[in-house]
C-alpha positions as CSV (number, residue, x, y, z in Angstrom):
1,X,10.9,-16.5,1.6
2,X,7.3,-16.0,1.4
3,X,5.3,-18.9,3.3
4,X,2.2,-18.3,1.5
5,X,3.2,-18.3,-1.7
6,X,4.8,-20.7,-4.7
7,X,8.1,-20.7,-6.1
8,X,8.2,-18.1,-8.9
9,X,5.6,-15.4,-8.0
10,X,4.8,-12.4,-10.2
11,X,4.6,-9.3,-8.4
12,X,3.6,-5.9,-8.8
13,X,4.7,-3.0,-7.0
14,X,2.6,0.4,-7.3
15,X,3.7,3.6,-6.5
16,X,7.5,1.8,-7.5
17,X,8.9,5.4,-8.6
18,X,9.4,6.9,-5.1
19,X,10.4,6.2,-1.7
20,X,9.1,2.9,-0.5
21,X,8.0,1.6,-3.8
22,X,11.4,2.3,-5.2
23,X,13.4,0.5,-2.3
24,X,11.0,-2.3,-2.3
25,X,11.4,-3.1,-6.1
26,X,14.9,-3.2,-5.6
27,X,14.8,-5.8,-2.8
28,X,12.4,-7.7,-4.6
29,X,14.2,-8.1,-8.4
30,X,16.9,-9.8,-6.6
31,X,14.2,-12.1,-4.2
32,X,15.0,-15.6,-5.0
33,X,11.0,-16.4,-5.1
34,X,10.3,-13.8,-7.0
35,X,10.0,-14.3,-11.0
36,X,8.7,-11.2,-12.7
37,X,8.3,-8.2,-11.5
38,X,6.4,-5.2,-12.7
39,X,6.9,-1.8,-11.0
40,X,3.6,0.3,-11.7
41,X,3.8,4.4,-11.5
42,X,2.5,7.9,-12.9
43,X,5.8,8.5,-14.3
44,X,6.5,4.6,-15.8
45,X,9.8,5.0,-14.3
46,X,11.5,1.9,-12.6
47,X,14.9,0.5,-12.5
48,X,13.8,-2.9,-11.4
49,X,11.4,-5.2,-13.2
50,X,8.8,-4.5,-16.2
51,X,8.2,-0.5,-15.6
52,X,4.3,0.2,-16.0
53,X,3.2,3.7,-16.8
54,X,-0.5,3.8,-14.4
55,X,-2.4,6.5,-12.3
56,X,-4.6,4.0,-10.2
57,X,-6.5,6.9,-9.7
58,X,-8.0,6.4,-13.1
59,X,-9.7,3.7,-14.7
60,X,-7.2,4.0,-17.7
61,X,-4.4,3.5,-15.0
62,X,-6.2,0.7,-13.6
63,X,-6.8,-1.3,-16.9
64,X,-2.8,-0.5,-18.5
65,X,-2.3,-2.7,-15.1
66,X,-4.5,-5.5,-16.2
67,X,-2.8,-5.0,-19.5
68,X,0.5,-5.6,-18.3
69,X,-0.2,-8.6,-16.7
70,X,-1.3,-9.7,-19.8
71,X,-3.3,-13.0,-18.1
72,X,-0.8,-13.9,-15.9
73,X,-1.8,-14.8,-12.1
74,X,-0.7,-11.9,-9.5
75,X,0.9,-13.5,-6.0
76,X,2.1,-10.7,-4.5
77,X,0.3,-6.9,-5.0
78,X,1.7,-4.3,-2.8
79,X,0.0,-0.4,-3.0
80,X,2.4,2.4,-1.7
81,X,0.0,4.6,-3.1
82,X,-0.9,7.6,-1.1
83,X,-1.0,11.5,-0.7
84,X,-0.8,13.9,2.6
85,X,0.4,17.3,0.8
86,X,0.5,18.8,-2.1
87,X,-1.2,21.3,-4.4
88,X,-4.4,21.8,-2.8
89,X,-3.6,19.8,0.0
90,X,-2.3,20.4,3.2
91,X,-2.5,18.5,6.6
92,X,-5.5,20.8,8.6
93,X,-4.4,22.2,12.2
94,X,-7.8,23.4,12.6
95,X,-11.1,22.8,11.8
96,X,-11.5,26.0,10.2
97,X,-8.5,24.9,7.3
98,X,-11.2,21.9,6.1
99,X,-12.0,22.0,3.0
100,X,-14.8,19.9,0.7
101,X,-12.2,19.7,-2.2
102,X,-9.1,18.4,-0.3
103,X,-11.2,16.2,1.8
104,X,-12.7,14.4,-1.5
105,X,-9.1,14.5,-3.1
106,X,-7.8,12.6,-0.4
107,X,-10.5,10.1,-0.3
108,X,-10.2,9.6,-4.0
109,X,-6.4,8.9,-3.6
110,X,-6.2,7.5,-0.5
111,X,-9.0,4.9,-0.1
112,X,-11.2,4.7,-3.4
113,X,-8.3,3.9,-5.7
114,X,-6.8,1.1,-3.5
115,X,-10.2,-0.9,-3.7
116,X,-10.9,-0.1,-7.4
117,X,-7.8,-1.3,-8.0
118,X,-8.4,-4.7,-6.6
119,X,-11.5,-4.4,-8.2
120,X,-9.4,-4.5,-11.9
121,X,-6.9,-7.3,-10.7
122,X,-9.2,-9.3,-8.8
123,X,-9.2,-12.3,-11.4
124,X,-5.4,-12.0,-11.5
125,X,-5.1,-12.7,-7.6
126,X,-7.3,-15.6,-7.9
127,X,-5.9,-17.6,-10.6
128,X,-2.5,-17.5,-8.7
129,X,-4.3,-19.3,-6.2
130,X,-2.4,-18.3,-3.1
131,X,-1.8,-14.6,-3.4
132,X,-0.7,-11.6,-0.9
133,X,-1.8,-8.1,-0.7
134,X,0.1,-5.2,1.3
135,X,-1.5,-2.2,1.1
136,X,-0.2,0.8,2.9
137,X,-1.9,2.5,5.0
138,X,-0.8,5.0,8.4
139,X,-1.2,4.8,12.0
140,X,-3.0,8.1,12.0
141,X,-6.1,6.1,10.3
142,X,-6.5,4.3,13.4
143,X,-9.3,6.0,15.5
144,X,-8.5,4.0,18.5
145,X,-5.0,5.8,18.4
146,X,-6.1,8.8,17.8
147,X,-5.2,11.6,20.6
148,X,-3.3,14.5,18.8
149,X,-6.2,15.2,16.7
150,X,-5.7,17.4,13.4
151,X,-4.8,16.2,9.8
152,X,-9.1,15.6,9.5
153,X,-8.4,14.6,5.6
154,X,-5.6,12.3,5.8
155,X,-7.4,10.5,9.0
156,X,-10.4,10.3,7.5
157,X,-8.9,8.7,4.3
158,X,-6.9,6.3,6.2
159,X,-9.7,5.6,8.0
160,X,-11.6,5.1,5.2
161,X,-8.8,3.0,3.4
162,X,-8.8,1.1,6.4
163,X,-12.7,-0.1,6.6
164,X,-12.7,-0.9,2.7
165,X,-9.5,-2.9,3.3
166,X,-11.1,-4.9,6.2
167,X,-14.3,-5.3,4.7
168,X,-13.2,-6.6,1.5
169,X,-10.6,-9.4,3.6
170,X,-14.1,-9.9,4.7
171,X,-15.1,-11.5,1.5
172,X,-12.0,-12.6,0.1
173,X,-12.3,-15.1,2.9
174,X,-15.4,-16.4,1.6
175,X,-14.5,-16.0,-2.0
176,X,-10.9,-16.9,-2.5
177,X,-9.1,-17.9,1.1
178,X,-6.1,-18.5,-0.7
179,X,-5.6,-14.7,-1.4
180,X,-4.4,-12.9,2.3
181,X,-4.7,-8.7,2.2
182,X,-2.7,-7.1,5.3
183,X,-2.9,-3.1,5.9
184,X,0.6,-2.3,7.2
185,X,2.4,1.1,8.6
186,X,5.7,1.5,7.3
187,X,6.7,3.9,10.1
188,X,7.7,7.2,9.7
189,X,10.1,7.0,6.6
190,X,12.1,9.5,4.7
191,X,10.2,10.0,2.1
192,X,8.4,13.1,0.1
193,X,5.0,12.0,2.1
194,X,6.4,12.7,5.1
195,X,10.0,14.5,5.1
196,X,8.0,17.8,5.8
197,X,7.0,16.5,9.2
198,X,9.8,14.2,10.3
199,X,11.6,17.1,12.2
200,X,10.7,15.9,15.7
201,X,11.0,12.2,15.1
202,X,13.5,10.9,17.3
203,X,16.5,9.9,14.4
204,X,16.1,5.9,15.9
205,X,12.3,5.9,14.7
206,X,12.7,7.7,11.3
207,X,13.6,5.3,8.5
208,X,15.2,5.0,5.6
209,X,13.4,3.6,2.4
210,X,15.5,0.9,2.0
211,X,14.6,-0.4,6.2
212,X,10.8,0.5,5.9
213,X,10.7,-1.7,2.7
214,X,12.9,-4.6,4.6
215,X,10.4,-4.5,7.0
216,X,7.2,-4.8,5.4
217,X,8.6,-7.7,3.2
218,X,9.6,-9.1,6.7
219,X,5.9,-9.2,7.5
220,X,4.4,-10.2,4.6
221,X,7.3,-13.1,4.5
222,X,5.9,-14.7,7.2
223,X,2.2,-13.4,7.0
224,X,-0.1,-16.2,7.2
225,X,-4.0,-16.6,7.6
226,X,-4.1,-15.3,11.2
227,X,-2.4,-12.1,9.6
228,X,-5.4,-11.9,7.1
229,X,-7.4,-8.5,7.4
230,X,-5.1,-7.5,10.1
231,X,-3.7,-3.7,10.5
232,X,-0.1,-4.3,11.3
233,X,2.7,-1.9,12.4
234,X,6.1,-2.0,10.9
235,X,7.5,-3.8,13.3
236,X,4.7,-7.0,13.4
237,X,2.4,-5.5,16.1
238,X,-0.8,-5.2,15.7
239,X,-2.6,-1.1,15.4
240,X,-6.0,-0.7,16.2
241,X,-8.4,0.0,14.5
């Protein structure tokens, strides 16, 4: 159960169409103290919950969000949201691979559209009063634990993600205490994100879906104020910054 919030919570899962979105919404349709559920992607695809067809990246996405929720209060927002390869986009090896347009592409996806999207929810999360928000992020964002170097977009927009989510736990503790925002790694999971690179991960620390989402609801289940604005690991230890 969720200490910090009510009995019969609305939540809303984004990025619910793949890999730890997915496995989350299924664990949370069946959570006794969740009520409704609404499962937020590109594709507005989901087998669990009220399926929500939004690119967070946009402010259309953002507002067919709002839309869903139709008024209701939001207790628990989590954001799987985020992008290390693709068309375009590569991890860089070198600085030489840099380049202006992946670097603002991964910014844009990977730090801008978490905090514009608590921008568009915002009164949502403070009418429920007491509200959670777990928004993904990746050890490699940490620059304190940063000694392989490489991968300059994806660090810098974890970073980046990072800062805006501490800064704006900054002011939701002056604004509305009752709403807690955690940044959490999931681990290396099995996913699309990071199958690619999950080669040399001992099999022990490379996780399925369905165990990284166990885990992070593990965290935010017992998350309370002295996890507020904290960067947490998958396991409950804290990453710094």
């Amino acid at each position: 159960m969720f200490q910090h919030l009510p009995k019969g919570c609305n939540a809303l899962v984004i990025g619910a169409s793949q890999g730890i979105g997915r496995a989350l919404c299924a664990q949370l349709a069946s959570h006794p103290q969740v009520n409704q559920l609404y499962a937020a992607s590109r594709s507005g695809q989901s087998a669990h919950g009220i399926a929500v067809s939004a690119d967070i990246c946009t402010q259309e996405g953002r507002q067919a969000l709002v839309k869903a929720l139709g008024g209701a209060p939001l207790h628990l927002l989590i954001n799987t949201v985020g992008r290390l390869h693709g068309e375009g986009l590569a991890p860089e090896k070198r600085l030489e691979s840099l380049t202006e347009a992946a670097f603002m592409d991964s910014i844009r996806v990977n730090a801008l559209a978490q905090a514009l999207t608590v921008q568009a929810l915002l009164p949502h999360l403070a009418a429920a009063g007491q509200a959670l928000i777990g928004h993904l992020s990746a050890r490699v964002g940490s620059i304190g634990d940063n000694h392989l170097g490489g991968w300059y977009s994806y660090r810098a927009a974890k970073a980046a993600q990072n800062q805006l989510n501490r800064t704006l736990a900054v002011e939701l503790g002056r604004r509305h205490p009752g709403v807690l925002l955690l940044t959490l790694h999931p681990g290396t999971t099995d996913t699309a994100l990071s199958r690619p690179f999950g080669q040399n991960v001992p099999p022990e620390r490379l996780f399925s879906p369905q165990r990284a989402a166990g885990q992070l609801l593990a965290i935010l289940e017992v998350a309370g104020p002295q996890a507020h604005g904290g960067f947490w690991a998958w396991d409950g230890s804290a990453i710094p910054w």
